[in-house]
C-alpha positions as CSV (number, residue, x, y, z in Angstrom):
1,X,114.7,86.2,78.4
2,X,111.6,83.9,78.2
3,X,111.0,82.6,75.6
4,X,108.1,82.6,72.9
5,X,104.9,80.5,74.0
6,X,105.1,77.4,71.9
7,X,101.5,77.1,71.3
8,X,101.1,73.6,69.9
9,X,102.7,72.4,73.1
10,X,99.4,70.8,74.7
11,X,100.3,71.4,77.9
12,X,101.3,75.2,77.1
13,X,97.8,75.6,75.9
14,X,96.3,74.0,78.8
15,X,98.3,75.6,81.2
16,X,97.6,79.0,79.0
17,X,93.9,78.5,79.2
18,X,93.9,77.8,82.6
19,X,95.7,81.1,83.2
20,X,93.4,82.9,81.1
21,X,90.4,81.3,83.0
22,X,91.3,82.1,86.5
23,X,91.9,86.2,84.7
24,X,88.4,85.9,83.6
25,X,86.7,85.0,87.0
26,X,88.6,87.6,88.5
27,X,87.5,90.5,85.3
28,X,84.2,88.8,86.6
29,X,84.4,89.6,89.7
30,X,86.0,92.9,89.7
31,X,83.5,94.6,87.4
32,X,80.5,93.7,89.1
33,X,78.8,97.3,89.6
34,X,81.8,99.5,88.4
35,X,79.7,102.0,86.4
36,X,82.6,102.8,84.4
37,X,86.5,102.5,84.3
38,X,88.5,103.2,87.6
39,X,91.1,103.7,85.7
40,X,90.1,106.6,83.0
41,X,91.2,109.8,84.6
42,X,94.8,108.8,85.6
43,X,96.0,110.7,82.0
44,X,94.1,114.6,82.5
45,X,94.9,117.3,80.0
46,X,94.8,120.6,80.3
47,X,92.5,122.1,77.4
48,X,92.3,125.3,77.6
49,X,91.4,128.5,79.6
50,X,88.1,130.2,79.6
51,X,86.4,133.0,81.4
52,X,85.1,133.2,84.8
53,X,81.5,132.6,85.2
54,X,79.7,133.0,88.4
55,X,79.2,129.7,89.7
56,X,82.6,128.3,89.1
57,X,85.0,126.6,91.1
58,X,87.5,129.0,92.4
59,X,89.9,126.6,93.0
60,X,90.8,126.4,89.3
61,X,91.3,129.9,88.9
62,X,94.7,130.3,87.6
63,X,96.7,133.4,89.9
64,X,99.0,134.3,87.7
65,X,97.1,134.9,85.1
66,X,94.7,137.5,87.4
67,X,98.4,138.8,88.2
68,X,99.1,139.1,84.7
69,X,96.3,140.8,83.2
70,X,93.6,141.3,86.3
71,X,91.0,139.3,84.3
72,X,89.8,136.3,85.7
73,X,90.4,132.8,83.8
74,X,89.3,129.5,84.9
75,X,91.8,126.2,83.5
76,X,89.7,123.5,81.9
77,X,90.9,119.8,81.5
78,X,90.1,116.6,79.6
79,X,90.5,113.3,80.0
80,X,92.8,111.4,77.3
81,X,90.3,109.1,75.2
82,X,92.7,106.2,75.7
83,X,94.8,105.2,78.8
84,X,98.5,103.7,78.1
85,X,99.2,101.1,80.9
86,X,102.7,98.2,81.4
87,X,102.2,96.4,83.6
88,X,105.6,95.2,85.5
89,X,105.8,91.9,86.9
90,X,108.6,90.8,89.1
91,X,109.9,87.6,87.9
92,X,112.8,87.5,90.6
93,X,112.8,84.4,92.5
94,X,111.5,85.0,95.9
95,X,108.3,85.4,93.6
96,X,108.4,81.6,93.9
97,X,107.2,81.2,97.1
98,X,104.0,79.9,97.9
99,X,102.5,78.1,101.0
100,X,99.1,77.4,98.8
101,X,98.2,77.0,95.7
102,X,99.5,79.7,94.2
103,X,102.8,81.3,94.5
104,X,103.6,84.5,94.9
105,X,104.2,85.0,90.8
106,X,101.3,82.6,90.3
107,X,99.1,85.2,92.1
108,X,100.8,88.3,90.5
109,X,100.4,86.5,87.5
110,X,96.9,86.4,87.3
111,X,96.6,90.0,88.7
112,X,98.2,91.1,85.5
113,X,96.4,88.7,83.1
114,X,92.9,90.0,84.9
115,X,94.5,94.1,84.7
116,X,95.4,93.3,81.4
117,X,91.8,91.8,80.2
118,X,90.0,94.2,82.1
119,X,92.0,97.2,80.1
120,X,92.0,95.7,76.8
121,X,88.6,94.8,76.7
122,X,88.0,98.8,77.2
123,X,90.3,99.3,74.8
124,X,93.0,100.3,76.7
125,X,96.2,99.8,74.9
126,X,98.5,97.5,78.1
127,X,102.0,96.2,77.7
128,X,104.3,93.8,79.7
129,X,107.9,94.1,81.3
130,X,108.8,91.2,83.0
131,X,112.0,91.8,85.6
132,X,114.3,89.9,87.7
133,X,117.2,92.1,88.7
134,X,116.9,93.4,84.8
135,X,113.9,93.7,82.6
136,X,113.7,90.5,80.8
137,X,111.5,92.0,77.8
138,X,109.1,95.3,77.5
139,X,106.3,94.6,75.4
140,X,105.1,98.1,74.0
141,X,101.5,98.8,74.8
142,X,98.7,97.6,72.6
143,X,94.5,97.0,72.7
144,X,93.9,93.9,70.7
145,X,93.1,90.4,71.6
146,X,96.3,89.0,70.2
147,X,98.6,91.7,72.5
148,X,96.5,90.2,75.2
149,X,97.1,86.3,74.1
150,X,100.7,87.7,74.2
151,X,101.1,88.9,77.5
152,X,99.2,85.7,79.1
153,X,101.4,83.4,77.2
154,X,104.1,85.7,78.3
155,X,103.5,85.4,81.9
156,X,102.4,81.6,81.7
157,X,105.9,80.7,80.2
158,X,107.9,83.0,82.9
159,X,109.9,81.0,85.3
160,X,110.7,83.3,88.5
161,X,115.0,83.2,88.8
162,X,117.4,85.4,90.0
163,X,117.8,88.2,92.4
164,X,115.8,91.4,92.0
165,X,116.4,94.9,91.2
166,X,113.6,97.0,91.4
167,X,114.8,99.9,91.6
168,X,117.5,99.6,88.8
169,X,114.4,98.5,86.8
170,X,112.2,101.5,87.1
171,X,114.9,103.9,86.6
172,X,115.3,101.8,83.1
173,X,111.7,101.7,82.4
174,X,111.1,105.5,82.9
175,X,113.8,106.1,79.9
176,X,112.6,103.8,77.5
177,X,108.4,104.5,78.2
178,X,108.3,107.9,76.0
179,X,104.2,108.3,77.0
180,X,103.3,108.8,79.6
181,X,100.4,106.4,81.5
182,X,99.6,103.9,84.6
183,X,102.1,102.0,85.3
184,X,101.1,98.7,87.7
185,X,104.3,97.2,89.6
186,X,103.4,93.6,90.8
187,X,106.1,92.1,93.0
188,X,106.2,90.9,97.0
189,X,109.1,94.2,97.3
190,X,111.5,92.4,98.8
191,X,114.4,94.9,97.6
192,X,115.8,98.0,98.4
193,X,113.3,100.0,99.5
194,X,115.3,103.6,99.3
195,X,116.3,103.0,95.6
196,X,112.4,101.8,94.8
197,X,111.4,105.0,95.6
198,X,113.7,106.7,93.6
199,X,112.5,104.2,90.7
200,X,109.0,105.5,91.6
201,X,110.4,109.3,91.7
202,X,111.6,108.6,87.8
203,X,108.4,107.3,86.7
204,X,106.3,110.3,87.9
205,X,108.8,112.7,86.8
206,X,107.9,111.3,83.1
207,X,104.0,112.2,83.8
208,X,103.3,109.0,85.1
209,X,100.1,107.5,87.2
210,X,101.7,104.5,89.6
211,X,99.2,101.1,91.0
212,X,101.9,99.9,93.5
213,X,100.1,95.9,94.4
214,X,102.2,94.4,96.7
215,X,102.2,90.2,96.8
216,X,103.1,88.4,99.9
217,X,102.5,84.9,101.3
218,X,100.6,84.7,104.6
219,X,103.7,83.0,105.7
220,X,105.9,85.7,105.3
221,X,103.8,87.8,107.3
222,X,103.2,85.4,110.0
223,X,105.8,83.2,110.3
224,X,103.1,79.9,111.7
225,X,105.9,76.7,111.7
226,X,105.9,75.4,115.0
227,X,108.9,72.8,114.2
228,X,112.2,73.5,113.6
229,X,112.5,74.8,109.9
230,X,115.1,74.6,107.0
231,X,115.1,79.0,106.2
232,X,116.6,79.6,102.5
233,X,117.3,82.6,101.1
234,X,115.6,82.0,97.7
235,X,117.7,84.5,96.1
236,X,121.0,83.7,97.4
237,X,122.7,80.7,98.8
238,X,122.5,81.6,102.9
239,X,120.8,78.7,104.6
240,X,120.6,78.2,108.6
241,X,117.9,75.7,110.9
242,X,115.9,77.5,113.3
243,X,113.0,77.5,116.1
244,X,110.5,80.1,114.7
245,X,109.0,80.3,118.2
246,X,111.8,82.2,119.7
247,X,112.1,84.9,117.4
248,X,108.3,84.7,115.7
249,X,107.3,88.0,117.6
250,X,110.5,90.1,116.8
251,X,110.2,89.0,113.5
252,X,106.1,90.1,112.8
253,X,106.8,92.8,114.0
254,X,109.8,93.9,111.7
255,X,107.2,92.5,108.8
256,X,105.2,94.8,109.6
257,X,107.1,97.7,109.9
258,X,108.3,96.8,106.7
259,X,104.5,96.7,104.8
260,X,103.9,100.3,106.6
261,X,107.4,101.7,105.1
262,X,106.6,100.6,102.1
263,X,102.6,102.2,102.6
264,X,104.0,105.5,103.8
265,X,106.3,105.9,101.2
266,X,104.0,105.3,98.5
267,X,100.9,107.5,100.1
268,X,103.8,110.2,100.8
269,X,104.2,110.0,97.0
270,X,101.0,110.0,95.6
271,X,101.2,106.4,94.5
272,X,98.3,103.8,95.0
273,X,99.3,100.8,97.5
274,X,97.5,97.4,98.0
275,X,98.8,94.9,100.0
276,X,97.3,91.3,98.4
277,X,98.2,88.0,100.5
278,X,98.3,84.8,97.9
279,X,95.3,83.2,100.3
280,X,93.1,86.3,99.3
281,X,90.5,86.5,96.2
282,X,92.1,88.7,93.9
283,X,88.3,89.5,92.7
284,X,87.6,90.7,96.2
285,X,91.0,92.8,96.5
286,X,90.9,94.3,93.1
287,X,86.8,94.8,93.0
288,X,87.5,97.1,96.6
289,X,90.1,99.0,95.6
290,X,88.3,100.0,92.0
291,X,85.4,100.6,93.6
292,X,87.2,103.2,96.5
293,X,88.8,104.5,92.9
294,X,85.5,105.1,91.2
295,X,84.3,107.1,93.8
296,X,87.5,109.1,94.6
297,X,87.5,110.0,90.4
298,X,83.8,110.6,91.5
299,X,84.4,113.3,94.0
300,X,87.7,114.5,91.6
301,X,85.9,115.5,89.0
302,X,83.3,117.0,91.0
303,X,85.7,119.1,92.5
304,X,86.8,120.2,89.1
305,X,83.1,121.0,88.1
306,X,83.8,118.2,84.5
């Protein structure tokens, strides 16, 4: 488990405040002509029924009722004044990686700080479960500054170790998360695909909306050495040289396949999907993807005649 932020550690702070800066130019950069938040209508309701007026939508007429008493009645819905959103950040250690800057968790890292600003700051209660190949801590949902100085210390003191589990993980996760919410997963998804779609299955069976955000180094998807090259699996002790030039083609092309599996399965289930590369500005990524959101929620509810 990591442990506590020791905040008169000067270089904790610094390296704290530096997290929390790069989550603010990214908030920043996101928001810029949201009109309000993507992320409101993920928790709908249904109110109530009423009767049918000419003019409605037909498509919320509800059959069985007609079948039931040959009177037409139209289901209403609201929106939940308050989304519930954890935010799961793999902490495995493949999340090391990184051919720039930033590694892999260093990017996810400040995806979550930036979700988790961005949420709070509409007062959105957010929590935390950091995961390897168990989670490390859940940190129940909450809307104040000092839950938000918690989970940015929390991810600022994470060290990325071990093997992962994903799937093991979100089966655990949808026991102990009794309301139901968004739930983000941030990790590159470098496990077992068929039991992290059975993790997914768990959480939507509890009610729950799902942001899949996929991290991966451009390096991973492209393989670009041109020398021979030490390979390490970060996760295990298996080591071996190689020429990436003989096997670079075979080897984009099973990357590949791999990003569309994991895209299929996700659109197959209803769960969002965005692929971020660690060379990308998350401002840019996030800002498109809310945007496409907005107006999807747009069209929704117009659909629904809210």
């Amino acid at each position: 488990m990591a442990k506590s932020p020791k905040y008169s550690d000067p270089e904790v702070l610094a390296a704290i405040a530096g997290l929390m800066l790069r989550a603010r130019r990214v908030v920043e950069g996101t928001i810029s002509g949201l009109h309000k938040s993507p992320f409101h209508g993920f928790n709908v309701e249904f109110a109530e029924y009423r009767e049918y007026a000419p003019g409605d939508d037909l498509r919320r007429l509800d059959w069985r009722v007609l079948g039931r008493t040959d009177r037409f009645y139209i289901k209403q819905y609201e929106e939940e004044s308050n989304l519930r959103a954890t935010i799961v950040m793999d902490a495995s250690a493949s999340m090391r990686y990184g051919s720039g800057p930033l590694s892999k968790f260093d990017y996810g890292a400040t995806l979550a700080a930036s979700l988790a600003t961005l949420l709070i700051e509409q007062q959105d209660p957010v929590g935390l479960a950091l995961f390897d190949k168990q989670e490390r801590q859940l940190l129940s949902p909450a809307a104040t500054q000092s839950q938000l100085a918690l989970i940015i210390g929390q991810l600022e003191q994470a060290r990325p170790d071990r093997e992962t589990d994903l799937g093991a993980v979100l089966q655990s996760l949808g026991d102990q998360i009794k309301k139901r919410g968004l739930i983000i997963i941030i990790s590159d998804l470098l496990t077992d695909l068929t039991t992290f779609f059975d993790g997914l299955a768990r959480l939507q069976h509890r009610g729950n909306e799902i942001l899949v955000l996929q991290v991966l180094d451009r390096d991973e998807m492209e393989l670009p050495f041109n020398d021979y090259v030490l390979f390490k699996d970060i996760e295990g002790s298996e080591q071996f040289f190689a020429e990436p030039w003989g096997f670079r083609k075979a080897y984009c092309a099973a990357m590949q396949q791999f990003v569309n599996e994991v895209r299929e399965g996700c659109g197959n289930r209803g769960v969002d999907h965005l692929l971020l590369q660690t060379d990308q500005d998350p401002a840019v990524a996030l800002s498109h993807y809310l945007h496409v959101r907005e107006n999807v929620q747009h069209v929704h509810h117009k659909g629904r005649g809210s």
